[in-house]
C-alpha positions in Angstrom: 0.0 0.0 0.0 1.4 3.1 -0.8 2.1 6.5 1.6 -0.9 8.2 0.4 -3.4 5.0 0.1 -2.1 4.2 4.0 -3.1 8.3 4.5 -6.5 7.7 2.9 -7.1 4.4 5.1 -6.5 6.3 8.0 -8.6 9.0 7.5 -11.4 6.5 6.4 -11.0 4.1 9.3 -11.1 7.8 11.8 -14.4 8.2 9.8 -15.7 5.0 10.2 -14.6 4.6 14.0 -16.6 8.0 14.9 -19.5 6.4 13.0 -19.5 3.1 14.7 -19.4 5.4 18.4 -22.7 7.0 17.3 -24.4 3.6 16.6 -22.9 2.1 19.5 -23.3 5.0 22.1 -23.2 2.8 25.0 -20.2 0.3 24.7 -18.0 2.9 23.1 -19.1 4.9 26.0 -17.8 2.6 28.6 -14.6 1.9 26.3 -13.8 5.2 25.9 -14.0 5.5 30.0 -12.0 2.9 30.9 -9.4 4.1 28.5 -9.9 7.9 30.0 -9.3 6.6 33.7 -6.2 4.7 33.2 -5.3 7.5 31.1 -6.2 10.5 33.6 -4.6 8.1 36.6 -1.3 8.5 35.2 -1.4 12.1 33.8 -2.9 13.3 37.5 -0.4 11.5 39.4 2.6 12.8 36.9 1.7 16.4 37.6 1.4 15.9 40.7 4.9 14.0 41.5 6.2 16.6 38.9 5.4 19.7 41.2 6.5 18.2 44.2 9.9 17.6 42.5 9.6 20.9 42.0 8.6 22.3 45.6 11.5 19.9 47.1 13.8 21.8 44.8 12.6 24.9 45.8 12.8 24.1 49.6 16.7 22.6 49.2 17.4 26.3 47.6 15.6 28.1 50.2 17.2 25.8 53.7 20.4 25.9 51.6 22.3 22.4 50.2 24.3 21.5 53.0 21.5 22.4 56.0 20.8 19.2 58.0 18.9 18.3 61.1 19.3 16.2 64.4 16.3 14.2 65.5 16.0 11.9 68.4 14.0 9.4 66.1 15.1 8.3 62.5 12.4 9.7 60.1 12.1 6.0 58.6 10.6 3.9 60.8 10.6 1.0 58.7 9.3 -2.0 60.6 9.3 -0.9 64.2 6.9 -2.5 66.6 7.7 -1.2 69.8 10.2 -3.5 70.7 13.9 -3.2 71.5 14.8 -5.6 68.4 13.2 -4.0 65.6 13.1 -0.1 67.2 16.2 -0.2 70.2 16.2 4.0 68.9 12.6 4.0 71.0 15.1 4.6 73.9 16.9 7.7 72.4 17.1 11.1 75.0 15.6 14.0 74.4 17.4 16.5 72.5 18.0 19.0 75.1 18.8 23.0 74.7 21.7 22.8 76.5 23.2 20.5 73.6 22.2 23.2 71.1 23.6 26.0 73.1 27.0 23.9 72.7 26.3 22.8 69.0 26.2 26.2 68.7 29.6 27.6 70.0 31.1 24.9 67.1 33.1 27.4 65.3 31.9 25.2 62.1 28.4 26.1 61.8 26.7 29.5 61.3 23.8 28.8 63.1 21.6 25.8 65.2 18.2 26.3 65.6 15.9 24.7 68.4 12.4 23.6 67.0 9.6 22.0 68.4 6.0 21.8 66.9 2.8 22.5 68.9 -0.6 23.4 67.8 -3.2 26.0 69.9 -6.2 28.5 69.3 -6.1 32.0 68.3 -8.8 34.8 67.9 -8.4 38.5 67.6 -11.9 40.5 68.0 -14.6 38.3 66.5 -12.3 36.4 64.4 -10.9 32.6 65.4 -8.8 30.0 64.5 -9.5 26.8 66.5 -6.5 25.1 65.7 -3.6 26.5 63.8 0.2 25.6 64.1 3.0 26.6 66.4 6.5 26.6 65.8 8.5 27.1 68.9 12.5 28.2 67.9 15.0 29.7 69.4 17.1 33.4 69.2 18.7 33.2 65.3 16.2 30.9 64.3 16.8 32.9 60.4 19.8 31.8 60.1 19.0 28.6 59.4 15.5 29.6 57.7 14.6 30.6 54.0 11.6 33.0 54.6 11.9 36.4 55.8 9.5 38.9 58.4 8.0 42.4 57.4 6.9 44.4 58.3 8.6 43.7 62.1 11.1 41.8 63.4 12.1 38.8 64.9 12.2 38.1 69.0 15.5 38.6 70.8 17.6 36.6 73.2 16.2 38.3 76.3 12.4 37.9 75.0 12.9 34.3 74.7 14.8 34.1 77.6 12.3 35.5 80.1 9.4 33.5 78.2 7.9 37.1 76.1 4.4 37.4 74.9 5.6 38.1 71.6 4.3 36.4 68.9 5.5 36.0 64.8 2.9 35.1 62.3 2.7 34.4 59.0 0.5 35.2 55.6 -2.2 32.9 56.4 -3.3 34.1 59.6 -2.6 37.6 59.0 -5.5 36.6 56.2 -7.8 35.0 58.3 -7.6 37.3 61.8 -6.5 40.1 60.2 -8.0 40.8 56.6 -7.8 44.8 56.7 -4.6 46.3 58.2 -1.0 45.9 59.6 -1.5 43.0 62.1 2.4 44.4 64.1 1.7 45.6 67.0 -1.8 44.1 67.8 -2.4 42.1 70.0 -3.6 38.1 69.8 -5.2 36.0 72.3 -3.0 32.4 72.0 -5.2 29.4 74.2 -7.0 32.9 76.1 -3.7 34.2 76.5 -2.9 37.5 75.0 0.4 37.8 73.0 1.9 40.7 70.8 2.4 40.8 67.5 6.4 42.0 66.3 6.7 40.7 63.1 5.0 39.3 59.9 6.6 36.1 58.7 6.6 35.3 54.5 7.7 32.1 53.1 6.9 30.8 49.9 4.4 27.4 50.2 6.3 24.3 49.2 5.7 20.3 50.1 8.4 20.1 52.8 7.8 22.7 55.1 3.7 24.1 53.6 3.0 27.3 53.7 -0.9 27.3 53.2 -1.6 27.1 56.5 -2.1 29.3 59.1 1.1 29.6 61.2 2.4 31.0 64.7 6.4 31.2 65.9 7.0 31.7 69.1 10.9 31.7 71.1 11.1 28.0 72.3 11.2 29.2 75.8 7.6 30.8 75.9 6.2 28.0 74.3 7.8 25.5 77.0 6.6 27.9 79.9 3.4 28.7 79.2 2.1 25.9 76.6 1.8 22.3 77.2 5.0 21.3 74.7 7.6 19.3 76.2 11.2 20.1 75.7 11.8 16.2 74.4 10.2 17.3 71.2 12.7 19.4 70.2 14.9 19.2 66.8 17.6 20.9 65.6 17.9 22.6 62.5 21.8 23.1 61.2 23.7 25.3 59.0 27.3 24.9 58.7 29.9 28.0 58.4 30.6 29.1 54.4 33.2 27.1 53.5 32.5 24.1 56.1 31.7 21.1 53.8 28.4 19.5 55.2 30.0 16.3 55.8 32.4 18.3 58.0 29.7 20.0 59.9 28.0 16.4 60.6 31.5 15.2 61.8 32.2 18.2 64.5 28.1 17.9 65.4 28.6 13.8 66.3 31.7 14.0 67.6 30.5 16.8 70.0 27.2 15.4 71.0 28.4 11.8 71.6 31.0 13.4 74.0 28.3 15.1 75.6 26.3 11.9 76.0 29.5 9.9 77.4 28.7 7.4 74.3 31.9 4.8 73.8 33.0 4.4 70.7 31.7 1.1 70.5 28.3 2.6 71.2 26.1 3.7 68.2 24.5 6.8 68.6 21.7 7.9 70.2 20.3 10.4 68.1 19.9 10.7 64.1 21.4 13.3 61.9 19.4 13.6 58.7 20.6 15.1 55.5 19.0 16.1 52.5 20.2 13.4 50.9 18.0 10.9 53.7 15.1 13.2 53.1 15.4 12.7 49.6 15.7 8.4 49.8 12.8 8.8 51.9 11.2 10.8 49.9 11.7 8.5 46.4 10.6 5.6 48.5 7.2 6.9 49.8 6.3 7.9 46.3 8.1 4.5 44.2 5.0 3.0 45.9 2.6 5.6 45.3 3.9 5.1 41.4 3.5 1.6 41.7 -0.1 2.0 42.9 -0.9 4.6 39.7 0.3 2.1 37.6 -1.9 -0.9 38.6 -4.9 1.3 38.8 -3.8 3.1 35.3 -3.1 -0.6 34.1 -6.7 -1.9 35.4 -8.3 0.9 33.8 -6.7 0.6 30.1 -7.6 -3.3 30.8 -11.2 -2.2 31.3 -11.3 -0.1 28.2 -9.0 -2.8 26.2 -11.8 -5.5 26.9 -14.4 -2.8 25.7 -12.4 -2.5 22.1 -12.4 -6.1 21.6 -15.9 -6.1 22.6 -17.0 -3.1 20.4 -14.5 -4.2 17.3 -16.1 -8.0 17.0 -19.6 -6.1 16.9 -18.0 -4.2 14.0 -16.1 -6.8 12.2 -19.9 -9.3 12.4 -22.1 -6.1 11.1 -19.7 -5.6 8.5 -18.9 -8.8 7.0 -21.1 -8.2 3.8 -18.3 -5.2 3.2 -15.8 -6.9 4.0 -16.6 -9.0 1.7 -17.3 -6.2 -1.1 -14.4 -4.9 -0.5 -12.2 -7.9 -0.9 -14.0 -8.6 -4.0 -12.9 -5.3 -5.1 -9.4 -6.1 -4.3 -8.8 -5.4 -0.9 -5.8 -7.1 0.7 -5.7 -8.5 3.9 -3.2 -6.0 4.9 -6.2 -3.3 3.9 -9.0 -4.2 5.9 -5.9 -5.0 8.6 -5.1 -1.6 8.9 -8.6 0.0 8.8 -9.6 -1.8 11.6 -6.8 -1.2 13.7 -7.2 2.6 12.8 -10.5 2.1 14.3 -9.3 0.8 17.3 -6.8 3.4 18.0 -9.7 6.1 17.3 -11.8 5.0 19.9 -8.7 4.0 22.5 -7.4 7.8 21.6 -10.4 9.5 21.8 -10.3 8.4 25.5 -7.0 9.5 26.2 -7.7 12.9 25.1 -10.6 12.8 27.4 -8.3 11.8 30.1 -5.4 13.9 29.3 -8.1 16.8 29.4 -9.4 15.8 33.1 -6.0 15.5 34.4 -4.6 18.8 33.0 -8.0 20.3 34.5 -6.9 18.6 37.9 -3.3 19.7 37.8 -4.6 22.9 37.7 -6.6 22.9 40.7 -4.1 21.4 42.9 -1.7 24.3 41.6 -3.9 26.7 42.8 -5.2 25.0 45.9 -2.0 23.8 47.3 1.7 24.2 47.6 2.2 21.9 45.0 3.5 23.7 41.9 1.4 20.3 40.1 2.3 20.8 36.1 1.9 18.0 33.6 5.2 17.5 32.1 5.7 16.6 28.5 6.8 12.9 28.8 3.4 12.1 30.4 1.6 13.6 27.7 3.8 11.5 25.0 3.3 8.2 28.0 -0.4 8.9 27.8 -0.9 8.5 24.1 1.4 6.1 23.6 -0.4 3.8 25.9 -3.5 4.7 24.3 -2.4 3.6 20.9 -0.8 0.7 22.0 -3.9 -0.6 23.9 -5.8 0.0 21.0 -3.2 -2.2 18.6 -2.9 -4.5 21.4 -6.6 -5.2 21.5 -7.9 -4.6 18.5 -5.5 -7.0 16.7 -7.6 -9.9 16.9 -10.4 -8.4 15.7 -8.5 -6.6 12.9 -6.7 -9.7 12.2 -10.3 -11.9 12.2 -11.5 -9.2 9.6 -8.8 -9.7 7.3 -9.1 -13.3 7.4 -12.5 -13.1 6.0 -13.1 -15.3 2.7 -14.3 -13.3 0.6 -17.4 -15.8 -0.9 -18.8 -16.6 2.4 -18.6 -13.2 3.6 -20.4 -11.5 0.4 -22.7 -14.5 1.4 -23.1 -13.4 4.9 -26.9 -12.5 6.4 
């Protein structure tokens, strides 16, 4: 067949594929769906995965590269249940602020922040927020931190060390208690407690550290006086000196906390220093399974609408057969009525991927605008989405194709 007689096929078998959805509303209806989930499954998930790449990126720039963190737990848990074999970390101490205060005369780093996490009500006039985060840190806590405050300022040593009413907060509650004016210098009732505003925090929303929620910062020792949070909470959030190398940093931080701890060096730690590079594995772990999941439900759903091509092709290829055999008596080769009928199949197997395609650029674009997640569909799932589509429809539309083409031509012209 040549170029142009393949081009004119094609466009016939398009034709003829759009025909056979209008007569057959209802089965190319629940083909085209099955194709449009599996389809829309993998274009949602890749804009989504693809803006959290993106909002990870953003949130290594902002900490800075070589930042790191020391945690009395390991953030994967793997499969701890409670007991010394499988978790002997569950034991761990506290970190305590005395160990930062001495991280933090390390001529190697630039800055340690305390941090511990605690959650309490706010309301200013008529206005409340039930439940809203608190982050407790301590004197410098921007050193180590990639959003900024104004109008204001941040607390000083002898605020937090006397346990100040003062209070930081950022975008989102300045929104929600405070839609019309400068919120500095008002003052906020925290759990009935009244507390003054001195600075207005920014930082950009991203999948690490959020953003789209409303958020308080108090120094670490106001929240540990006068709020329920428990020093044993604490994290510690490191920056090492310019020109330290990170691996440096880590070395002078263990070194200095395992002395502190009387730990032999036979003894593992006791505590967990965690890198970008950790957050990272744990990271591409969490979401190798969510991937795997997409791609069973994807696969199921392109199964679904593969069954519903063979189902709607056979119809064809028996209502037909009186053509078929016309047109083989015309001259037809197999390799004709081969090709038109997997054009069809591909038709009706692309017009759901569109669909889905469609769906999940819609839905990308609501998660972009409702969350931090910068969600975006990326090229290659746009070329993954219609590939799939046509291979399903080759895939299962081959037999019926190949049926067609096998036709004899005498019984099929005698065909009823």
């Amino acid at each position: 067949m040549s170029a142009a007689a393949r081009i004119s096929a094609l466009f016939e078998g398009v034709a003829i594929a759009i025909d056979a959805l209008r007569t057959n509303k209802v089965r190319a209806a629940l083909t085209i769906l099955g194709i449009a989930v599996g389809v829309f499954v993998v274009v949602a998930m890749a804009a989504a995965i693809h803006g959290i790449n993106v909002s990870v990126a953003r949130d290594i720039e902002a900490a800075g590269a070589t930042t790191f963190f020391v945690e009395r737990y390991p953030v994967d848990f793997n499969a701890c249940d409670g007991t010394d074999e499988t978790c002997p970390w569950i034991h761990n101490p506290p970190i305590r602020l005395g160990e930062a205060a001495m991280l933090g005369r390390l001529p190697s780093l630039a800055g340690v922040t305390t941090e511990i996490d605690f959650a309490g009500s706010f309301k200013y006039a008529d206005r409340t927020l039930s439940a809203a985060q608190i982050q407790g840190f301590s004197p410098g806590w921007t050193n180590t931190d990639g959003g900024d405050i104004s109008p204001g300022r941040s607390f000083t040593m002898r605020e937090n060390a006397s346990g100040a009413h003062v209070v930081i907060i950022n975008d989102k509650m300045a929104e929600r208690l405070f839609p019309f004016g400068d919120p500095v210098g008002k003052s906020v009732l925290i759990n009935n407690s009244p507390y003054e505003i001195i600075g207005l925090y920014h930082y950009h929303p991203s999948f690490f550290f959020g953003g789209e929620r409303a958020l308080a910062i108090l120094p670490v020792q106001t929240l540990l006086r006068h709020f329920t949070a428990r020093e044993g909470d604490a994290q510690l959030i490191i920056k090492p000196r310019d020109g330290v190398g990170r691996e440096e940093a880590i070395d002078d931080v263990t070194a200095t906390l395992r002395g502190a701890r009387g730990l032999r060096p036979s003894k593992e730690s006791n505590f967990f220093i965690l890198t970008q590079d950790k957050l990272f594995e744990v990271y591409n772990k969490f979401f190798g399974v969510i991937f795997l999941v997409t791609f069973v439900l994807s696969a199921v759903g392109l199964m679904v609408g593969g069954v519903g091509v063979v189902a709607i092709m056979m119809i064809s290829v028996t209502e037909r057969t009186r053509e078929i055999g016309v047109r083989k008596a015309l001259g037809a080769t197999k390799w004709t009525i081969l090709w038109q009928f997997l054009v069809e199949s591909v038709t009706l197997t692309g017009i759901g991927s569109v669909i889905g395609l469609l769906v999940g650029w819609a839905i990308a674009l609501v998660v972009r605008a409702a969350t931090p997640v910068a969600a975006s569909v990326p090229p290659l799932a746009i070329v993954a989405a219609l590939a799939s589509s046509v291979i399903t429809g080759i895939l299962f539309g081959i037999y019926p194709a190949y049926r067609a083409a096998r036709l004899d031509p005498v019984a099929a012209l005698r065909y009823e």
